[in-house]
C-alpha positions as CSV (number, residue, x, y, z in Angstrom):
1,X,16.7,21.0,5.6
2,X,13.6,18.8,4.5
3,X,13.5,15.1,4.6
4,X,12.4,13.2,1.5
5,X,9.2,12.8,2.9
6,X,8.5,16.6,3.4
7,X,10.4,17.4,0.4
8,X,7.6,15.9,-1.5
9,X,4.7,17.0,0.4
10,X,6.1,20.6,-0.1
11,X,6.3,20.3,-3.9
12,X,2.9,18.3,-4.0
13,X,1.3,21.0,-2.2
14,X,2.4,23.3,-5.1
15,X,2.4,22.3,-8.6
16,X,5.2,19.8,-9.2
17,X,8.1,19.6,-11.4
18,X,8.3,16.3,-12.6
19,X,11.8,16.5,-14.1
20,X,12.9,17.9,-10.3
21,X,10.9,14.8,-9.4
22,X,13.3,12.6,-11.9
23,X,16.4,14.6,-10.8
24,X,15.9,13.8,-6.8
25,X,15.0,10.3,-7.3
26,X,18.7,9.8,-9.5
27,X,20.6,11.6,-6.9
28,X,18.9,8.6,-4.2
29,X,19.8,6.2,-6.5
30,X,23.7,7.4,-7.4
31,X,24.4,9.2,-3.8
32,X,22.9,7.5,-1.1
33,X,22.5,3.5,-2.9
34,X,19.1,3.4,-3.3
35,X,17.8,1.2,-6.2
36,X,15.3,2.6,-8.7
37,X,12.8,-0.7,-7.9
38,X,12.5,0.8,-4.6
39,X,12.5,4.8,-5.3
40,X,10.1,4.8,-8.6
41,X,7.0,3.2,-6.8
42,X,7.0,5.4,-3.8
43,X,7.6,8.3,-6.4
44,X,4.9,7.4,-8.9
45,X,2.1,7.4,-5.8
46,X,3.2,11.3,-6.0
47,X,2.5,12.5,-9.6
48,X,-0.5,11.7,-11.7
49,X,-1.2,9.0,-14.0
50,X,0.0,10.4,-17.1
51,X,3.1,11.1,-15.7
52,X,4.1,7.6,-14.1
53,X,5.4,6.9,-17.2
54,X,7.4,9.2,-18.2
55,X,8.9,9.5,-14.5
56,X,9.7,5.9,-15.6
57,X,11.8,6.7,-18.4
58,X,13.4,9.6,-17.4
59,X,15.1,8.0,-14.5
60,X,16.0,4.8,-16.0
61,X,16.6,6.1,-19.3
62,X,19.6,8.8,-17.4
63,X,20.9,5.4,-15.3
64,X,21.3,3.7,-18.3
65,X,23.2,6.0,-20.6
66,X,25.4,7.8,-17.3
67,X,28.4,7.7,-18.3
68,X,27.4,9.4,-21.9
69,X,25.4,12.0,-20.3
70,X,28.3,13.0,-18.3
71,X,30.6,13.2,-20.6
72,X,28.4,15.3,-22.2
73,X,28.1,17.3,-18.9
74,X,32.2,17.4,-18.9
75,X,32.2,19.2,-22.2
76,X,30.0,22.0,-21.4
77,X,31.0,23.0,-17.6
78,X,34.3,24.1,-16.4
79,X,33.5,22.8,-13.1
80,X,30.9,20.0,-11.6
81,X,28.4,21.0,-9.8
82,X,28.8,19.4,-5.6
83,X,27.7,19.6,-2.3
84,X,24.3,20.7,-1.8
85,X,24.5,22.0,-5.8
86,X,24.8,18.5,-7.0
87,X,21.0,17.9,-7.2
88,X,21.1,20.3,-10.2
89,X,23.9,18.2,-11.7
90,X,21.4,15.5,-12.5
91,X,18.7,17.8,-13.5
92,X,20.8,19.5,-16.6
93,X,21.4,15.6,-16.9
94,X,17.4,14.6,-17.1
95,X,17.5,17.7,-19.6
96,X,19.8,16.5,-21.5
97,X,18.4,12.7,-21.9
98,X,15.2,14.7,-22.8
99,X,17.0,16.0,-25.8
100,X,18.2,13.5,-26.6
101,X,16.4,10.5,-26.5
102,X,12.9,11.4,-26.3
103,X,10.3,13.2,-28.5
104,X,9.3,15.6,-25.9
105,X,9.6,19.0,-27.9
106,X,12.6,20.7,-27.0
107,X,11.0,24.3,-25.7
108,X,9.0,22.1,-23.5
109,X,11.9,19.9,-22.2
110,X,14.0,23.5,-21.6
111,X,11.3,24.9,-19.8
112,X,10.4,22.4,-17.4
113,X,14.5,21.4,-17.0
114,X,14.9,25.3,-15.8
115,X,11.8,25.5,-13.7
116,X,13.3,22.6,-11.7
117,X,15.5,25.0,-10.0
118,X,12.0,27.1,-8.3
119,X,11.2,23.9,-7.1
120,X,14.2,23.1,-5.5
121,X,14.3,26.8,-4.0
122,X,17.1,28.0,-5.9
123,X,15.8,30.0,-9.1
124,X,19.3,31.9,-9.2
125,X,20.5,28.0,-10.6
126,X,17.9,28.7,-13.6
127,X,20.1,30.8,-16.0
128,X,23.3,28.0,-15.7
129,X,20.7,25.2,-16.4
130,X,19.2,27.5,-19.1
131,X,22.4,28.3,-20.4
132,X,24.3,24.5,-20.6
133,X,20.9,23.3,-22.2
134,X,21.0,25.7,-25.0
135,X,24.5,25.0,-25.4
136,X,23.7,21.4,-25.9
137,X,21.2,22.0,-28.4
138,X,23.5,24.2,-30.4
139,X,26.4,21.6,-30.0
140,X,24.7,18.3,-30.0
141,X,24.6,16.6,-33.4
142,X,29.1,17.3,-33.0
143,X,28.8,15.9,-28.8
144,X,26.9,12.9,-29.9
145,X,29.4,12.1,-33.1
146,X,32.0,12.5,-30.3
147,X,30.9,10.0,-27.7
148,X,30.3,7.9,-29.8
149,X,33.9,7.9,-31.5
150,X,35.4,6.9,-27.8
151,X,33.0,4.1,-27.4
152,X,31.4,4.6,-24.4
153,X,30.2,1.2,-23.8
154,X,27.7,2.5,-20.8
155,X,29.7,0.1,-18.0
156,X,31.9,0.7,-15.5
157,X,35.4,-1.0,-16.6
158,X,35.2,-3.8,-13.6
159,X,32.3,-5.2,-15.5
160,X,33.2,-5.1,-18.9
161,X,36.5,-6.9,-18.2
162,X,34.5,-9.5,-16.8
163,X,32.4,-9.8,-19.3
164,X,35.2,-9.8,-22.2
165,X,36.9,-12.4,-20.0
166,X,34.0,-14.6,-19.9
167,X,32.7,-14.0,-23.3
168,X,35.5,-13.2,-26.0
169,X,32.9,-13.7,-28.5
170,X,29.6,-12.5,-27.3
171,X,30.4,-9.8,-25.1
172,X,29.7,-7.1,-27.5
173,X,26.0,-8.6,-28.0
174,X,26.0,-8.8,-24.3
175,X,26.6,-5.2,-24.0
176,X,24.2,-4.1,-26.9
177,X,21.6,-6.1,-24.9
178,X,22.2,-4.4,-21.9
179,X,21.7,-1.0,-23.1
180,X,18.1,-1.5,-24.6
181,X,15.0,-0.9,-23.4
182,X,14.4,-4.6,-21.9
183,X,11.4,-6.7,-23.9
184,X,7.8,-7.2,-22.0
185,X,7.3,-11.2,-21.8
186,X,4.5,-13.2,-20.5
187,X,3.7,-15.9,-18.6
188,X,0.4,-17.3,-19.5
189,X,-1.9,-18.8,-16.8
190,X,-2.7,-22.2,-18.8
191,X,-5.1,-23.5,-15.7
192,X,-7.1,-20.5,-17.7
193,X,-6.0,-20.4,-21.6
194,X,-3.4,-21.7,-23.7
195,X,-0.6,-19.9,-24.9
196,X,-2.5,-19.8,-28.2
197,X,-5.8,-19.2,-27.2
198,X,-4.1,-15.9,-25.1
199,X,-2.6,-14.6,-28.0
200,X,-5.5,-14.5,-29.8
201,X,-7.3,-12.2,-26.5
202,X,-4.1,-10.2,-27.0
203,X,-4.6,-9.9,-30.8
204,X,-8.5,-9.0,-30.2
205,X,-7.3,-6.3,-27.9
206,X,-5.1,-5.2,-30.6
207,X,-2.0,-6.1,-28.7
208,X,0.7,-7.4,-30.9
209,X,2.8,-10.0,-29.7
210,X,4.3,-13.5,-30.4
211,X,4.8,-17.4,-29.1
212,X,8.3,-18.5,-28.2
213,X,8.9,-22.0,-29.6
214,X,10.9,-23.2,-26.6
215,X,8.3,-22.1,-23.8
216,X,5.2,-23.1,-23.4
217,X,3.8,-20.4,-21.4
218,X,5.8,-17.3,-23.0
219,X,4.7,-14.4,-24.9
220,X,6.4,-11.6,-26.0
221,X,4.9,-8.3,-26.7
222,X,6.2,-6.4,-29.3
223,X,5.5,-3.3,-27.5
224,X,5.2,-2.7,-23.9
225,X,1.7,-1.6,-22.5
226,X,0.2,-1.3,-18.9
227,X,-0.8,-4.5,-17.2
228,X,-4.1,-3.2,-17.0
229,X,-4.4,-3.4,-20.6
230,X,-3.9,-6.8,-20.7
231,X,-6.8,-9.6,-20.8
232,X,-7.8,-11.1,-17.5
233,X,-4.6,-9.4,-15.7
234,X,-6.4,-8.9,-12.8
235,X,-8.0,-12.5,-13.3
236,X,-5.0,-14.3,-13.1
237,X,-5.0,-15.1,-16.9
238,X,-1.2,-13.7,-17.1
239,X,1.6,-12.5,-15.1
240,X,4.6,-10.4,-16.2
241,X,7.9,-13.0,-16.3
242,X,11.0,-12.7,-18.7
243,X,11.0,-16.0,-20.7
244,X,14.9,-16.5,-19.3
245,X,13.1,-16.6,-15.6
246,X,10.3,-18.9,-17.0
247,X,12.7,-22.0,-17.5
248,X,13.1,-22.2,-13.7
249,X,9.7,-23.8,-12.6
250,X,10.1,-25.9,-16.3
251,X,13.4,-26.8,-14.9
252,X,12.4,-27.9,-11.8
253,X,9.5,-30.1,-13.1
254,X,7.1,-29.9,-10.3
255,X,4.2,-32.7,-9.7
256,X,0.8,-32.9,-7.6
257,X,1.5,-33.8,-4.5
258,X,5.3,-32.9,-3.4
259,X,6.9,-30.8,-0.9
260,X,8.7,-28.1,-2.9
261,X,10.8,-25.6,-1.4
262,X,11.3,-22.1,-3.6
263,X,14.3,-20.8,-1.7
264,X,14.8,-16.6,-2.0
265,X,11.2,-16.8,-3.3
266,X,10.3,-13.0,-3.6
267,X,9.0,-11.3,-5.8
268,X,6.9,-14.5,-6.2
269,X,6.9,-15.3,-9.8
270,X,8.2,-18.4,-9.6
271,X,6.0,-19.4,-6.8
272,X,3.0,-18.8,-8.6
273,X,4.3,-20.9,-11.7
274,X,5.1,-23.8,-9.6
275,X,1.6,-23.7,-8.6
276,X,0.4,-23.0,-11.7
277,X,2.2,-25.9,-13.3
278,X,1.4,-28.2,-10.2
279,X,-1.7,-26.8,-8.0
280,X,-1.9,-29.6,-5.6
281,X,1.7,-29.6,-4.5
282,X,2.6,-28.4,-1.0
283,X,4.9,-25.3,-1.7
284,X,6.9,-23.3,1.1
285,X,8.0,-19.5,0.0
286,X,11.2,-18.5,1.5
287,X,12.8,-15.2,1.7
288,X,14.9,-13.1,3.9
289,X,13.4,-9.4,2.8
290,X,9.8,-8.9,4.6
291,X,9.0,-6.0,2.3
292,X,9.8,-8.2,-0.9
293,X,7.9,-11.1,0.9
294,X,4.4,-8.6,1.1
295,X,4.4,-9.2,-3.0
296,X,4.8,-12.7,-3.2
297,X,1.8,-13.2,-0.8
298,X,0.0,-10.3,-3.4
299,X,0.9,-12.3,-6.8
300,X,-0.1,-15.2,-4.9
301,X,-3.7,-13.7,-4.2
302,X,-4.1,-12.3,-7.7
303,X,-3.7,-15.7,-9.0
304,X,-5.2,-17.4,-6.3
305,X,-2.9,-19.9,-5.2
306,X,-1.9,-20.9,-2.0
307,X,1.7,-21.1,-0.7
308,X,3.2,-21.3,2.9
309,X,4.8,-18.0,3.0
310,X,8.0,-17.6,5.5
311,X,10.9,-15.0,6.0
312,X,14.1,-16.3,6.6
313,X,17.7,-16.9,6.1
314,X,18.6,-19.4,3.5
315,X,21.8,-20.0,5.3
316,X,19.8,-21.4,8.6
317,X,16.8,-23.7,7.3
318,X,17.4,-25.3,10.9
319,X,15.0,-21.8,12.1
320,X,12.1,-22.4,9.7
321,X,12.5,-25.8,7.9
322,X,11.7,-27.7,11.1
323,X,13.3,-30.7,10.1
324,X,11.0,-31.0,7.0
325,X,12.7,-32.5,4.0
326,X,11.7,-31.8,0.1
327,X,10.9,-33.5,-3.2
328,X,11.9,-30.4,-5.0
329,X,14.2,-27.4,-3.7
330,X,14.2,-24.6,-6.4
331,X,16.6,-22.1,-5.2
332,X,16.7,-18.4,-7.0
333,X,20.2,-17.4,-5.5
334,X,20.8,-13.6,-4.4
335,X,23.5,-13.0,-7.3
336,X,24.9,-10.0,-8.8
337,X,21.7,-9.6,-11.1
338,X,24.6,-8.9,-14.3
339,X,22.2,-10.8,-16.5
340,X,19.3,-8.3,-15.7
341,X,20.8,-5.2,-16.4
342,X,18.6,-3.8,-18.9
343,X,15.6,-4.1,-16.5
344,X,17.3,-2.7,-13.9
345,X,20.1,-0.4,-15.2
346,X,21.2,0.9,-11.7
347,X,22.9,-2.5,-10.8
348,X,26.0,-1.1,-12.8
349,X,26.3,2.1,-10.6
350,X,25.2,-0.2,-7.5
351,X,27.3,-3.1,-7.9
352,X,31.2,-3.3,-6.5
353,X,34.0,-5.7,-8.3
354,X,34.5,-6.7,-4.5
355,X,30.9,-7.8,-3.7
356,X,31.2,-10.9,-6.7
357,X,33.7,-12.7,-4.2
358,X,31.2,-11.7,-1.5
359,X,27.8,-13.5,-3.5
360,X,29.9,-16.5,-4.1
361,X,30.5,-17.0,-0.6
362,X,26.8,-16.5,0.1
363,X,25.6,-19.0,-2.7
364,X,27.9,-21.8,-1.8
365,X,26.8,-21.2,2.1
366,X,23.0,-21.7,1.0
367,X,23.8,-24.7,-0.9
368,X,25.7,-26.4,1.5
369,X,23.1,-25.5,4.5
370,X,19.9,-26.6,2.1
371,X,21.3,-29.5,0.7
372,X,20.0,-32.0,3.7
373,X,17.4,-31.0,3.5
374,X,16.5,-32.3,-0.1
375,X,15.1,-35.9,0.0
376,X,17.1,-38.8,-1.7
377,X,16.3,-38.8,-5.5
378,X,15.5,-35.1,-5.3
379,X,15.8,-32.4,-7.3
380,X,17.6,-29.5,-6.8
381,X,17.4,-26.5,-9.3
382,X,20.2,-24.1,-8.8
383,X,19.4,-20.4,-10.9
384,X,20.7,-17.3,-11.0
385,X,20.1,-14.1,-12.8
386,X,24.0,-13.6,-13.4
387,X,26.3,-14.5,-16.6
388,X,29.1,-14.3,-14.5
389,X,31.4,-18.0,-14.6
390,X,32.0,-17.4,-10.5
391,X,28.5,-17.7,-9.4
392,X,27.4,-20.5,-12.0
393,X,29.5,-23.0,-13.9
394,X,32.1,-22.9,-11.4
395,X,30.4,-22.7,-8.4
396,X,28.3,-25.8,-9.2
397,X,31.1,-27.4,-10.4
398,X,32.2,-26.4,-6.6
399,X,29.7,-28.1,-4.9
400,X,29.8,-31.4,-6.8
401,X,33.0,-31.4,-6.0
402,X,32.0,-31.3,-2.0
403,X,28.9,-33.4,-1.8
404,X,29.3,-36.9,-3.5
405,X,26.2,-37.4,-3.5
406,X,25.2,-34.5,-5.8
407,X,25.0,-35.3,-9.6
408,X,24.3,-33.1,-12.6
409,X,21.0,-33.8,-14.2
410,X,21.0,-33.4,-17.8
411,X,22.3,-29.7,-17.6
412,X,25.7,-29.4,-19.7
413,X,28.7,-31.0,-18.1
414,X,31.0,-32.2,-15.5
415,X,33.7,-30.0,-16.8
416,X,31.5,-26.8,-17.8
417,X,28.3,-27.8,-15.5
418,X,24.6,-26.2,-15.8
419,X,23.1,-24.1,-18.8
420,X,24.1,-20.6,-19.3
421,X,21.8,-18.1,-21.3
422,X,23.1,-14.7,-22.0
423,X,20.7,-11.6,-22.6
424,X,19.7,-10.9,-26.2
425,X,17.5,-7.7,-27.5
426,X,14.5,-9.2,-28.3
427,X,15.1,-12.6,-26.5
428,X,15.8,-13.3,-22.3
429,X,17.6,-12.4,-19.9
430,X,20.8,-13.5,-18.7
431,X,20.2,-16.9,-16.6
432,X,21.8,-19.8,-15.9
433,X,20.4,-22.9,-14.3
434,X,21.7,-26.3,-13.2
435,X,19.9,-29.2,-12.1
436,X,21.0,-32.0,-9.4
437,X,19.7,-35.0,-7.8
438,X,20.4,-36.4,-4.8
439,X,21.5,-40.3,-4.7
């Protein structure tokens, strides 16, 4: 049996099937847990440039739309594929999504479906593949009327009801924002240019794109393109941030000359806009992940900032605080990531009802350990990527309720405490953020 690693040196040292690529790269994500942040870079070393891309959307354009494509599946096959067989499962499934949603000419998506199965060493697969594709084609426009008319919402029932719960109004534009392709925003580097002056690069370089009133540093393109397209990337001018994620250094208000803490730093964006917004404040970088932690030490190169960068628990500052106290803590809390779903679509399929009790218990434990640790008349910027009530209003409204000498600091209320964004198509992500001081 070959390991992943040899699995891909074998089909690199032949020509390689990129939707057999796509197929084994869904099957790590949906059998063995793996997300796609950590399966589609180590995949994209293996295939050439012009593929990345389209390895890209393949995978997360199936994780996204998974429960349509296998319904679609169910309609066409008496029995599931399993075992050792299921591999194949998600390659009539990559076929399918090629049919379906992209403009890749059907002969060549059908071929290079069906030559998947050589790949994977089983060519006797290729007339079953063949033959469910071809029945798609024949059936799809009535398949696709179908699905639709039993309103597959594209998230596992836990979810929704939470969602509904929370949001009796909004949670069908929740949902609908959760199954687009997620906008490209930027941060702008304004040590360097001006939101203004940067869209007016992007313009030159024929980039369309436009200002958001509410942040000073955010731009949204109106269609994605390569960072390396992009004025002054490598410079520093820019870095890749969803507006939503943006409000957390504006939040914080850091000055020149304070001991600021960013708490679960990684992947570093928020470091790097700390800096950016105060250069000559004293910033500590904390995160438990030391492979996550090797990118906030890169974006902190590109941009050439410096940072104190540390791994460790959130729950023991005791181990790497050494008794250091903060102007500013700004802590990014590891949440259930519901209010990023259409970046990372896997977080449906990776997610458990039970592990929401589970982050709770975490948050409250790193607010409760950190709080010392925050000087009188500190701030405290609590954020998560979640729109779920149980990591947010309630438990800040939790902790104030513990510390007395925790206040809310002009974000929403006592009864309904912090401010709570939800995902829209062309707007931010989910994120909610409350502010405290310490008296």
């Amino acid at each position: 049996m070959l390991t992943t690693v040899s699995f891909f040196d074998h089909i690199m040292k032949n020509t390689y099937n990129l939707r057999n690529i796509a197929a084994k790269a869904i099957h790590q994500v949906l059998e063995q847990g793996q997300s796609l942040s950590t399966v589609i870079p180590e995949l994209q070393q293996r295939v050439s440039d012009k593929d990345k891309a389209l390895l890209q959307e393949l995978c997360f354009g199936v994780i996204r739309v998974l429960p349509q494509l296998e319904w679609f599946i169910g309609q066409l096959m008496a029995k599931p594929l399993k075992g050792k067989q299921r591999i194949f499962h998600y390659l009539i499934m990559v076929g399918i999504y090629q049919l379906t949603y992209t403009r890749i000419p059907a002969h060549a998506a059908l071929a290079e479906t069906v030559n998947g199965a050589i790949s994977l060493k089983r060519p006797q697969l290729k007339g079953l593949i063949n033959g469910v594709l071809r029945q798609f084609q024949r059936q799809q426009q009535t398949l696709v009327e179908q699905v639709n008319s039993v309103s597959c919402h594209l998230h596992p029932k836990w979810l929704l009801d939470h969602i509904q719960k929370a949001y009796p109004q909004d949670w069908q534009k929740i949902i609908d924002a959760n199954n687009q392709k997620p906008p490209m925003w930027l941060r702008v580097n304004q040590r360097y240019h001006s939101a203004n002056q940067y869209l007016a690069l992007l313009q030159e370089a024929n980039i369309e794109a436009e200002l958001d009133e509410n942040h000073p540093s955010a731009i949204r393109l109106l269609n994605p393109c390569p960072v390396n397209a992009l004025p002054g990337f490598d410079q520093g001018w820019v870095t890749i941030q969803d507006r939503s994620a943006q409000g957390c250094a504006e939040l914080l208000t850091p000055c020149d000359g304070e001991s600021i803490l960013d708490l679960c730093a990684a992947p570093g964006g928020k470091t790097t806009h700390i800096l950016e917004i105060a250069p000559k404040s004293k910033v500590l970088a904390i995160d438990i992940d030391e492979q996550r932690i090797k990118r906030v030490k890169e974006n902190l190169q590109r941009l050439n900032l410096h940072a104190v960068v540390k791994t460790g628990d959130g729950r023991l500052p005791h181990e790497w605080a050494t008794g250091e106290q903060f102007d500013r803590i700004l802590l990014d809390a590891p949440c259930s990531a519901t209010g990023v779903i259409r970046r990372h679509p896997d977080i449906k399929w990776l997610r458990r009802n039970e592990d929401i009790d589970q982050l709770v218990t975490l948050q409250s434990e790193i607010l409760d350990a950190i709080w010392p640790y925050l000087k009188k008349n500190g701030t405290l910027v609590y954020a998560t990527c979640s729109i779920l009530p149980h990591e947010n209003s309630q438990q800040i409204k939790a902790f104030l309720g513990r510390h007395t000498d925790a206040a809310l600091s002009d974000t929403g209320t006592l009864d309904k405490p912090g401010i709570q964004i939800i995902p829209e198509t062309t707007g931010g992500d989910g994120f909610f953020y409350a502010r405290l001081t310490k008296y």
